[in-house]
Structures are given as C-alpha cells and as structure tokens.
N, C-alpha and C positions, 0 to 999 in steps of 0.2 A: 267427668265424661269426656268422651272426645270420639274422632272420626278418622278412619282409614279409606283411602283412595286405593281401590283394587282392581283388576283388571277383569274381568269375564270368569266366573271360578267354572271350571271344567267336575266334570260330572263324580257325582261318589261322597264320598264323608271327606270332611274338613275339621281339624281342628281349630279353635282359636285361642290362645293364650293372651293374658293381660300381666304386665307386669307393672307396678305402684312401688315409684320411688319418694320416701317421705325424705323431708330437709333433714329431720336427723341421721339419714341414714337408713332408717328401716325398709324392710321390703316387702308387698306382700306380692303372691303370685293368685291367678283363679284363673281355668281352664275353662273353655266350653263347645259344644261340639255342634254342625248344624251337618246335613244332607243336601244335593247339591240332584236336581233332575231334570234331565232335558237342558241343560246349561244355565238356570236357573236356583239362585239360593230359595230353597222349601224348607215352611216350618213344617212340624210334625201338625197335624190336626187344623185347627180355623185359626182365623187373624185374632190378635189378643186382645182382651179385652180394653184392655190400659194400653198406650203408648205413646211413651214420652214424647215430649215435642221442645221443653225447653226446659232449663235450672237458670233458677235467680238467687244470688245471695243477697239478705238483707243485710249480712254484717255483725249483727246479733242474734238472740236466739226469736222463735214463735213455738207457745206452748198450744195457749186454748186459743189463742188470738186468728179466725179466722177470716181469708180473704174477701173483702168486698170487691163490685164492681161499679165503678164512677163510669162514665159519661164516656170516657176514652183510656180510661187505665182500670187497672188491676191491683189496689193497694190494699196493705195489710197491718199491725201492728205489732213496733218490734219492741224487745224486751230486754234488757244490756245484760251482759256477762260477767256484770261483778263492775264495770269500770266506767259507764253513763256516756259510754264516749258513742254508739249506737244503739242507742234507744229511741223510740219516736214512732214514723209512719213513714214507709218506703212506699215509695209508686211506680210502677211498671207500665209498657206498654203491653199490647198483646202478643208480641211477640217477644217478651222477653227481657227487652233493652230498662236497664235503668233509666226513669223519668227523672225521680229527686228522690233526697232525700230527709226529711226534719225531723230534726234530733229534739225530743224534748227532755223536760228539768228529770224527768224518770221513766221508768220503764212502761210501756204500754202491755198490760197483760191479758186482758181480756177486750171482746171486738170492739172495735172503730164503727162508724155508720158512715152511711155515705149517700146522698141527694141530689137532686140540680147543679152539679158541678162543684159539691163542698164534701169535706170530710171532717167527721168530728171522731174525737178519739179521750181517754181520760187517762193518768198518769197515774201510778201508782200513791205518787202525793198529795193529789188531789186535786187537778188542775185539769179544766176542759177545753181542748183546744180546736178550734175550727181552721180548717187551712182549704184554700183554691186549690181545686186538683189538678189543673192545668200548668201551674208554675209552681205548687206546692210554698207559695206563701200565708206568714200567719194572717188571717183576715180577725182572731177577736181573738181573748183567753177568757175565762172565769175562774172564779177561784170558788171553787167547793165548800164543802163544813170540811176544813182541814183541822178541826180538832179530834175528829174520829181518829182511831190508830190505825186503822188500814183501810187502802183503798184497790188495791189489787184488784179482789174480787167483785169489782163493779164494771159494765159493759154500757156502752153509749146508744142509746136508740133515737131515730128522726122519725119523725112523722107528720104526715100536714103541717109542715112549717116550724114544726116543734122540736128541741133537742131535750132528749130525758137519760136523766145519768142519777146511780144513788141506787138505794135499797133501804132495809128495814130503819137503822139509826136516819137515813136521812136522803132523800129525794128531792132531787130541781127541775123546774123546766124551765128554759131558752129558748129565746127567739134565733128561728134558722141565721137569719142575713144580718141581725144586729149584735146579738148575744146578750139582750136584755133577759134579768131575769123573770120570769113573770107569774113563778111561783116556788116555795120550797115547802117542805112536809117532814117533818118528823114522825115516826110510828115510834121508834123503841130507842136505847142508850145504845147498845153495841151488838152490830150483828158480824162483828166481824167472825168467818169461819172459812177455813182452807179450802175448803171443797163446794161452798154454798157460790158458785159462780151467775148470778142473780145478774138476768136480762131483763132487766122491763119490757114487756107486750103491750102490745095498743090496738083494742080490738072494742069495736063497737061505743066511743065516747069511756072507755077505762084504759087505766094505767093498770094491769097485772103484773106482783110483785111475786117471786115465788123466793121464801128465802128460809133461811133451816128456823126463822124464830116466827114463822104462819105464812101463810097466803095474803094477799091484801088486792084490792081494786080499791082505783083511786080518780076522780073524776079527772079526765086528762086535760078538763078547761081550768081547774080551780087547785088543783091537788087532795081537796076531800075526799076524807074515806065513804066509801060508800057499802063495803062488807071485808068480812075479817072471816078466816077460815084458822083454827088452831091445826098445828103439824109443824114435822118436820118437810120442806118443798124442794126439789130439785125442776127445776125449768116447767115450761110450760107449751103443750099446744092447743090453738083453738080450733074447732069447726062447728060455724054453726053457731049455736046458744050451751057450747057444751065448754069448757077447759078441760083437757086432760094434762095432769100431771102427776111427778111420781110424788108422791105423801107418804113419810115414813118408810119408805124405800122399797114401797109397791104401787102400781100403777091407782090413779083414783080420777071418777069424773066429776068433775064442781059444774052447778048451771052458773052462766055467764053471771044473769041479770041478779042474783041473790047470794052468791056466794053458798051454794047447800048443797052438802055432799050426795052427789047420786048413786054413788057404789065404788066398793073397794077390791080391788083386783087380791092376788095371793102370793101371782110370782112375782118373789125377791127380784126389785132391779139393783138395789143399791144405792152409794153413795156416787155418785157420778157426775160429773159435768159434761153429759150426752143430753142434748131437749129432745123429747121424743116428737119425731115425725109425721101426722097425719096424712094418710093413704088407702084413701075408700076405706075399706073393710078391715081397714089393718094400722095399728099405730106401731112404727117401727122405736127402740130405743137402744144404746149402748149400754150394758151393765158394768159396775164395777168387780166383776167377776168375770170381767172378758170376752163375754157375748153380746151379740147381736139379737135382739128378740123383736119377734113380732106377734103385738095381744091385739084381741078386737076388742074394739072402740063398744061392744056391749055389756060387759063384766069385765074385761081384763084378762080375759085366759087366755093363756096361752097358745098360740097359731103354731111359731116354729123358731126354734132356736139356733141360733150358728155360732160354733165357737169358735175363735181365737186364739193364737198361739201365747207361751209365754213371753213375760215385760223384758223388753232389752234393758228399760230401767223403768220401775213403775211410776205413774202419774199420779198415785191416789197418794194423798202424804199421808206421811208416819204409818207407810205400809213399804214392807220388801218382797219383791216375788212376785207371785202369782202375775193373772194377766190381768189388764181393764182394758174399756172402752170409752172411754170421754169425748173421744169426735163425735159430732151430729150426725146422723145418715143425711145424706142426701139423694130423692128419688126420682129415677130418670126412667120414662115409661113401668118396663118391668123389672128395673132393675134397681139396689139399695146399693150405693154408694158411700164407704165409710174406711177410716182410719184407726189403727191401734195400736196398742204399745208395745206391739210386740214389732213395729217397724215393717209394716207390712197396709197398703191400700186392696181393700176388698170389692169385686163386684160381685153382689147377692141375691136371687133371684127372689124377687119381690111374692111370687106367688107360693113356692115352696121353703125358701131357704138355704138352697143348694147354691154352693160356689159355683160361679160363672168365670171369672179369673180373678188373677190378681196382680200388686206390685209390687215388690220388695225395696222399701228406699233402705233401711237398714239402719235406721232412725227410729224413736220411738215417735208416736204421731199425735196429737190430742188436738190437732187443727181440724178444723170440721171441712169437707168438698163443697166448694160453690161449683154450679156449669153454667156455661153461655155457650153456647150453640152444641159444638161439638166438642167443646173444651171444656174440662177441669181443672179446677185452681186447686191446690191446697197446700200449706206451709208444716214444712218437718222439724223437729226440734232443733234439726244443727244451722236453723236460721234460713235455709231456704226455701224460697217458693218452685213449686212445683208444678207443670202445663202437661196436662194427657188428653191425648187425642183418646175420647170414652165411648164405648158401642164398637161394633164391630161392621 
C-alpha cells in the first residue's frame, strides 16, 4: 500500500493508475477511476463498509490462527514458511507499529488466548507457552503429551485463571500466573484430524470438547468427564443451557447440563473450521461449501444463505477448487462480519443475508474478525494483519 500527496482535484472524472514493480523485474499495472464534484473526490453511492486503516506484517504466514486483544496490543499467532525462522506470536499496537516479536520452537497454528496482561499460545510440537504482553517475554513453557503425532489442530483457551490446551487423545489445564499443571485427561489414542480445529469452551463449571472422535464435557476444576456425545463435532456455541454445534456436518442442539441431543438440523454445513455464532434468533456459521448460513437456534432450518466466491487456493485439505468458509463470523449490531477463501472480507446483513459491502485483500482468509470499538482486526494468509475502520 502506499500514499500520494495531491493537490485539490478539479472537478469531472479522474483516472488513477498503479503501477507494481516486483525485485524480479515483473510488472503489474491496475487502473481505477473515481468522479470529482464540487471540487471534491466523490464515491459513487454511501461510505464503505470496510476501510482500511492499517497493514501489519508478521513475517510468516496466519491461517486459522485469529487475532486476540490483550490489555494494550493486538496479537496474533504466526505460523513459519517452511524455515521456523518466524514462527511464534507477533504483537502490535493499535495502530499498527510492531510491539515484538517471539519466535517459538514451531509454528503456531491455531489461536493463542489472551488475559490480564499474558498470552498463551501452543506450538505445533507441543509446547505451551505463556509470555507478558507488554515486553513480550517468556513468563513460563509446559511441555504437552508430546507423544501424540500432531499438535497443529489444537487452540489455547484461558478462563478464571486457568489455561486449557488439548483435545480428544489428550487435555491439560494450567495455572494462569505459574504454569502449574493441575490437571491432565485422556478421552481417546488419536484424534489427530486436518480439519477437526478443536477449541475448548468453558461454559458453566465444563470444559466442551468438540472433536471429529464425539463431544465431551469435562469438569473444568478436575478434568472429569461428566458426558460423552457420539459424532463426528466441528466447534461449538453456547447460549443458555443449550450447545449448538455442527454433528456430522449439520447443525445439532446438545443440553448443556447432560450432554442429550435436542434436535438435528438438515442443512449440510460441512467440514469446516467456522464455530457457529450465536445471534438472538439466528446462529450464524461458515460452510465448507463456501457459504455464509444463518439456521435458527429452534430446529436448525435454514434462515438465509450467502454465497461466496471461488478459493484463490482452498483451505479444506485434500480438496481443490470450489469455495469454503473457515473464518468465524463475527457480529456487530446488524451486521455478520466474516472472511473467505476466495480473498475477499464480507459485511452481511444479519437480518436478511444481503451483502452490505465488502474487501478484497486478494488473499485467501481462514482468520476469523475480532472488533474493538470501531476496528476490525483480522490476519490474511500472506502473514499479515489487517485494521478496518467497520460500519459506516
């Protein structure tokens, strides 16, 4: 990106041309044209919905790995490009500026958490690490059940003082400020699966575990199971005494307190690494098929559907083509905020479904939107983070 200093543009149509000199020599060119009234630059129609405010690079890439917000920055977890030389958790201010950066032993692929001034994050090798967000120093490490074969698809969650990281082969919890451990849990041998991107929830004195080998709640003082749901589970949201998640790769409601299926939706979401969003009368989720859906939280039928362009490169593995949606919506009054692989940020009209605007990074996107105040955070595959001024 960058910025031209211009003088007053006099009235009528303007062209503007960009031209992109790469180190090898390549070139590209892109045209574009704007209107000019009253001696003022005019967009065609209302202010947009998205508008940039800042680009941050990590250095490496971010897939699912979605931005948190600490106390005074803006960090996220990064993921190396083949060479471990930036991999870790980058931290930003709000405007922008590089805080630090910590490189850890591997890649961080799925989210970091973040609390009273700490971050915790897990490595693909199995290592959970807590660092000061302030100075971005290590404050503790733990070392996982590093016998499991992958660790990728596990995400870091904090809650009342507790850090919980793991899934079906195996589950821990941590003390925030020490890094004691103070409980660990086995359910199964191997849950490792490409797509099963397994967040721990912490809703009501349970650990909800949603992973392609069942459901699991687990007391979050002791690690005991306290119900087992069979299925295949992609994320989870809660309201209430209710879990919604997808089972078998249609929407289902489980009661909190028993784990007992309440009803099973019809429409296909897929295999996805989208957690569906709870929204009054409407649970919004990403499908692996490239849409944006929103079912009510009473049977699961369908409300309203938004599609998706095709994948720049797709996110679902051992698939080519077509489109997905793996970002989380995020929603901001009436509106669903959400990323996809076709490289493009969406605003979704919460009540209908109709496009409101949108962004083009040109990227494919599978990082889910955080907002703080008037800002959106979210990370593009080519490693960086990205600040939109959101609403209009």
């Amino acid at each position: 990106m960058g910025e031209v200093q211009v003088s007053p543009y006099e009235a009528g149509s303007h062209l503007l041309v960009a031209k992109i000199r790469a180190t090898n020599g390549e070139t590209w060119l892109a045209e574009s044209t704007f209107r000019v009234q009253n001696g003022a630059a005019a967009a065609n129609g209302p202010a947009p919905l998205l508008r940039l405010k800042w680009v941050a690079s990590t250095g490496g890439l971010i897939g699912i790995s979605s931005p948190r917000l600490g106390q005074n920055c803006i960090a996220v977890g990064v993921d190396d490009e083949g060479d471990l030389k930036n991999c870790g958790v980058a931290a930003f201010d709000r405007q922008g500026k590089t805080r630090w950066h910590f490189n850890t032993d591997s890649g961080i692929k799925n989210n970091i958490a973040a609390t009273n001034g700490r971050l915790f994050a897990t490595s693909v090798a199995g290592w959970l690490y807590a660092l000061d967000e302030t100075s971005g120093q290590l404050l503790w490490t733990a070392e996982l059940d590093r016998q499991r074969e992958r660790w990728e698809v596990a995400a870091t969650t904090v809650a009342d003082g507790v850090v919980y990281v793991g899934s079906y082969s195996y589950i821990a919890a941590f003390d925030e400020k020490t890094g004691k451990k103070l409980w660990e849990t086995r359910l199964g041998t191997n849950d490792w699966w490409p797509s099963c991107y397994a967040i721990p929830t912490i809703a009501q004195g349970k650990v909800l575990l949603h992973t392609h080998y069942g459901a699991y709640a687990l007391d979050a003082r002791t690690g005991a199971l306290a119900w087992k749901l069979d299925g295949k589970f992609n994320g989870c949201a809660v309201a209430g005494d209710t879990v919604y998640a997808v089972r078998n790769d249609v929407l289902a409601a489980v009661a909190l307190e028993s784990g007992k299926l309440l009803w099973t939706g019809k429409e296909r979401i897929g295999d996805t690494a989208s957690t569906p969003q709870f929204a009054g009368d409407k649970i919004v989720v990403g499908t692996a098929d490239g849409r944006v859906c929103a079912l009510s939280p009473k049977d699961g039928s369908v409300l309203w559907n938004f599609q998706t362009g095709a994948s720049l490169s797709s996110l679902q593995p051992y698939q080519r083509g077509g489109s997905d949606v793996n970002s989380s919506p995020t929603i901001r009054g009436d509106v669903v905020y959400v990323g996809a692989s076709d490289g493009q940020i969406y605003g979704i009209s919460l009540a209908e479904g109709k496009l409101l605007g949108s962004y083009r990074l040109g990227v494919p996107i599978a990082s889910s939107p955080v907002i703080a105040g008037d800002t959106l955070y979210i990370g593009g595959y080519d490693g960086n983070l990205y600040a939109f001024v959101a609403g209009r």
